[in-house]
Every structure is written in C-alpha cells, then in structure tokens.
Residue, then its C-alpha position, 0 to 999 in steps of 0.5 A: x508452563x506454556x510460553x505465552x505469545x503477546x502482542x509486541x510494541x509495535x511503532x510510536x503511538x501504536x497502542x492497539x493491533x487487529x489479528x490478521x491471519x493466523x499462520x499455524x493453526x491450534x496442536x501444530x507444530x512451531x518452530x523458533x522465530x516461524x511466523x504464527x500470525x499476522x498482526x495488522x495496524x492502523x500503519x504497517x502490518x507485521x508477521x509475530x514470530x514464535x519466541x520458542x520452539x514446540x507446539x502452539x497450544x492455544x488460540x485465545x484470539x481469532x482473526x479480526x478481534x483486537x488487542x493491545x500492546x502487551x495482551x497475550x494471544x496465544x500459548x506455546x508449549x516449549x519443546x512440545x511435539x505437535x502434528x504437522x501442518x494440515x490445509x484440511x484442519x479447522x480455521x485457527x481459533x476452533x480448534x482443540x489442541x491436537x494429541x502429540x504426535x511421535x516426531x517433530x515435524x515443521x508445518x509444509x508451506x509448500x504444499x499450499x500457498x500464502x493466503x492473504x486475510x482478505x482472500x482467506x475471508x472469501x474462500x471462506x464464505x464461499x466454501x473454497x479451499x486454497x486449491x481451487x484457485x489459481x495464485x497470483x500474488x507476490x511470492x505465490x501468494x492467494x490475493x483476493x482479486x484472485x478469489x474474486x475472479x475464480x468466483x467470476x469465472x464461475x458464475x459465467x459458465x453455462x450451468x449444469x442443469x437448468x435453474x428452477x423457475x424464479x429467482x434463487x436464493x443466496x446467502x453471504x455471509x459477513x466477515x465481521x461475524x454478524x448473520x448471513x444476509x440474503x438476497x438474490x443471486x444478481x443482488x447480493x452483498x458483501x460485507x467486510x470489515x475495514x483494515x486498520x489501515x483503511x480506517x486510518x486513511x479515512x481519518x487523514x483524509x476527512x481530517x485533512x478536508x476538516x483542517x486544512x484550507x486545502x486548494x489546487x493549482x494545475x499547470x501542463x508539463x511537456x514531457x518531451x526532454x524527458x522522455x528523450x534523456x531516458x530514451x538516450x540514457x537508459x541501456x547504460x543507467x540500466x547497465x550500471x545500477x540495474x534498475x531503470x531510470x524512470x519519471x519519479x526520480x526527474x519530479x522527485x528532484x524537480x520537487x527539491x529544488x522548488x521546495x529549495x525556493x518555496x520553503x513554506x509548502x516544506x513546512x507545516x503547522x503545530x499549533x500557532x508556529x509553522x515549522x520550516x524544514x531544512x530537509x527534504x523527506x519525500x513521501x511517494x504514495x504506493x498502491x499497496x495490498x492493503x490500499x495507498x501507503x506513503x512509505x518517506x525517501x528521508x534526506x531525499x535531497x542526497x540521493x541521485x537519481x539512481x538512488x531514488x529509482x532503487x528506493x521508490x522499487x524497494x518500497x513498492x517490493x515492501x508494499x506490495x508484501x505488506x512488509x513496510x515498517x514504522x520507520x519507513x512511514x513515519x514522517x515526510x514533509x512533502x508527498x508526489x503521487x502518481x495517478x498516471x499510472x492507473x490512467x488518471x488524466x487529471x485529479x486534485x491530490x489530498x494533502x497528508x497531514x501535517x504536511x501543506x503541499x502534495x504534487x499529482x501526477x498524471x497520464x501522459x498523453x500526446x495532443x496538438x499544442x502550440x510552440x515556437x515564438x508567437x509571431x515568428x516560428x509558432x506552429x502546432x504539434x503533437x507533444x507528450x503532454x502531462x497535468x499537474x496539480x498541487x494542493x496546499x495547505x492555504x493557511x501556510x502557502x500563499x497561491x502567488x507561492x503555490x503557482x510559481x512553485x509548480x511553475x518551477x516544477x514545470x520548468x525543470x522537467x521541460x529542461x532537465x539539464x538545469x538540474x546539472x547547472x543548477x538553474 
C-alpha cells in the first residue's frame, strides 16, 4: 500500500498551505527525508521531505492549489524503483507513473539548478527551460528576476528577420490557470497569483491602517560618531567575531534603552488592557524571495553588538532562501526597518500588529548643517546626515512620549559612548 505524503502542522494557527514547486516529478525515484515539494504559507515556506524511501507514484495536487493540514498530497510506494530524475519530462502533476526502471537511482540536482516557483511560472509560459538562463540566486538558484532579464534581454536584440506590417500579436498566459489573454507586444499583461505571504502583509498592513491610530514622527540623526567608531574598530570586531560591525546593531541597541524609558511604544493592546512587556524582542524587516519578512531578535536586550550583527546576517542568509521558520517570525514587541538600504531618503514605516511603534531608517546622506554653540562657534558643515521616522500607535503612546522617545534615539547614536556608561 502506498505510503501517503500529507501536509504536516505547520505553526500556530496555520491551518492551510499552498503547493509550491514540486521538486520530484510523477515515477521518479525519492529517497528518505529528500525534499519533494514546496509547501508555502501565509508566514514561512518550507521543503516537505519524503517520509520513505522508493518512487513517488502519484500527484494529487499541482503547484498553486491549496490544502489543509493533514490532506494528502501525494503517494510513495515504499522500496519501489523509478526512473532517475529528467529536466525534460512533463510539469509535476501531468504525468503518468512511469514503468520501474532495473536500479535505483536518485534524481541529479546538478545537472540542473534550483528553479524558484515564480521563475518556473515564467519559463513556463514563455516556453524556456531552466538551461536557457543564467543563475543568480542563492545557492545557484534560478530567480525570477533572472527570468525576467533573459526575456529583457531578448526583446532588445535586433531581430532576425523584419516584422510584418503592424502590430504583433502575443499571448500570456495566466498562472492562476485562467485563459491566455492577448494583446500587443509593447502591451502585454501578466498576471500572477499572490504568494500566501503576500496575501498576509496586505492584510497587516490594511489591518493596521483600519485599527490602529497610526501617527509619525521624524527627527535627523548625525551619523558622524558612528561612522568614525566603525571606522576605528571594525578590522579588530571583524577579526575576532568574523562579521562586520554594521549600523543595525547601534539602533538596535539605541532602541532598547529608549523603550527602557517609553515602555508604552513596547507594549500593545488586547482587548481593553495594554500589556506592557519587560522584555525586548526586536523584529528587523528583511527584504526576502518572497517579499518583506520580519524575522524577531527575542531578548535582544542580552545581545552584544556582535551578536546582534550575527543574528540580523543568519536571518537575511534564512530570508533570502526562504528557510525562516515559525519561531523566528513569530512575536516581536517593537520593529526597525531599514529603507536606507534601497535608497530611501524619507518614508513613514507602517506599525506590525499588535505592536505600537516601529522606527525607520533611511539613507545617509552628507549636506551642510549648522553646529557649534549659537553665538560663540556655530558654523556650517558637511555632515553624514540620516531621517528618522516612528509611527505609533496613538491609542496607546502619547506624541510628548513618541517625540522624546525618538529623541533619545538620537541622542544615542550621535554619542555612541552613553551606551557604555549608560547614560
């Protein structure tokens, strides 16, 4: 009897998953604990490996469809042989269970590499295979961006033969199984389903907007006494814990001590109470495969600064391969965000509910400002400038509260040093 594949429990309150990639197509072979296929959440996504050893039967569900917890998905004859892994065969879930073949042999990642569902949509529809593009990813990964620049680089190039008179007709079509639509080369359409985790941040985010009295504040930071400390001290931090000191771990520990001070933008709102926290675990938004994720640096008030910068690296490593769990996303009582580094100057960051506060950074940039004692030795200069911005929840954080809290922030990263005397 086959061994059947289900969809295992997933996190708290997960009940239902959507069916990424499959990984090994219908007849071939599967060993124990291999990964068959993608399984795709409104938090995490995650590789189901095979329970048994043999040959993977039977497909009951093909990429994009949706299952619960529990539902089977597919069948595995245990100790069965099947045919080795082929790039060539047929789309998982088409296929018909393929003869046994005389030895065993396990499927060759190698000869081929990782396609990415998003990417495997495309070369799909534009009748690529995986060979035609070059690999950028993590891991020699196929991405979607490099899909969408082959296809780029395509439609640039001077065509072999003239085009007929008028315009050309094309058809896309769509990933969510509906019919192709066409229209003209210079207009045509794609149309993709949303990821699970898409979905999700769309709903935090006009949930937040709905609830919560959100309100900005924004103050200018001088980065100069930063930038020199990591100046001065990185060969040696770099020597001795082998990652680089960088400007999270300065706001992250800035942050703390102002949320030591404001316990108000810590804590949150159930119900008619307001729960405040006496601990602080800092949610850092990263730009992940799947789109922004907030992995949670629990107890983040124990960390050094090295271990801050290890963490925020294994988490950007775990985001970009899709491999963040549960745990890892689960909770948090304040967030940073980072905008600077896609060349934000100035933005208003969107609290993550049940949360009330979340602090944005931005670029850097150098322009003239005035320092020095009015009067005495002001003067103009060119300093390494950033904006700030905190959005709170105003049912829960007063504006005296949130001002003089990103005040302190300030205060801390343009004197790094009261971090050492705690002052």
């Amino acid at each position: 009897m086959p061994t059947e594949l289900k969809v295992p429990e997933v996190g708290e309150s997960v009940t239902e998953v959507e069916i990424g990639r499959w990984l090994v197509k219908e007849g071939e072979t599967v060993t124990i604990d291999q990964p068959v296929v993608e399984l795709e959440t409104d938090k995490v996504n995650q590789e189901l490996p095979a329970p048994v050893s043999g040959a993977l039967v039977k497909i009951l569900l093909s990429e994009g469809d949706t299952a619960r917890v529990g539902d089977v998905i597919a069948h595995i004859e245990e100790g069965a042989t099947g045919k080795p892994a082929d790039n060539g065969a047929a789309p998982a879930g088409t296929a018909s269970a393929a003869p046994e073949a005389k030895t065993e042999s396990k499927p060759d990642a190698a000869d081929e590499p990782r396609i990415m569902p998003a990417a495997q949509r495309l070369l799909e529809e534009h009748g690529l295979s995986a060979s035609d593009v070059k690999a950028t990813g993590p891991g020699g990964r196929l991405l979607k961006e490099d899909v969408l620049a082959h296809l780029e680089a395509k439609k640039s190039a001077p065509p072999a033969t003239t085009a007929p008179a008028g315009a050309e007709k094309i058809a896309t079509k769509s990933s969510t199984g509906s019919a192709p639509t066409s229209g003209t080369a210079d207009r045509a359409e794609e149309v993709v389903r949303m990821t699970p985790l898409r979905r999700t941040i769309a709903k935090s985010l006009v949930q937040a907007q709905q609830t919560a009295a959100l309100l900005t504040t924004f103050n200018e930071v001088d980065m100069t006494a930063v930038m020199a400390l990591r100046s001065e001290y990185q060969d040696g931090f770099v020597k001795k814990h082998g990652i680089k000191l960088g400007f999270m771990s300065f706001f992250v520990k800035a942050s703390i001590e102002a949320l030591k001070e404001f316990p108000a933008v810590n804590a949150e709102i159930r119900g008619d109470e307001i729960v405040y926290k006496n601990y602080y675990d800092i949610g850092i938004a990263i730009g992940g495969g799947k789109g922004l994720v907030v992995p949670v640096l629990r107890n983040a008030e124990r960390f050094g600064f090295a271990g801050v910068e290890k963490a925020i690296g294994e988490f950007a490593v775990k985001a970009k391969d899709n491999k963040l769990t549960m745990s890892d996303m689960t909770g948090g009582s304040f967030t940073i965000t980072n905008g600077g580094v896609y060349g934000s100057l100035l933005s208003t960051p969107i609290v993550n509910p049940p949360q009330s506060g979340v602090l944005g950074m931005h670029g850097i940039v150098r322009r003239p400002i005035a320092v020095g004692t009015p009067g005495k030795d002001e003067r103009i200069e060119i300093r390494p400038m950033m904006y700030l911005a905190l959005t709170y929840d105003h049912r829960i954080v007063d504006g005296r509260e949130a001002v003089t809290f990103l005040r302190r922030v300030k205060e801390i990263i343009e004197d790094p040093n009261r971090l050492l005397i705690e002052a």
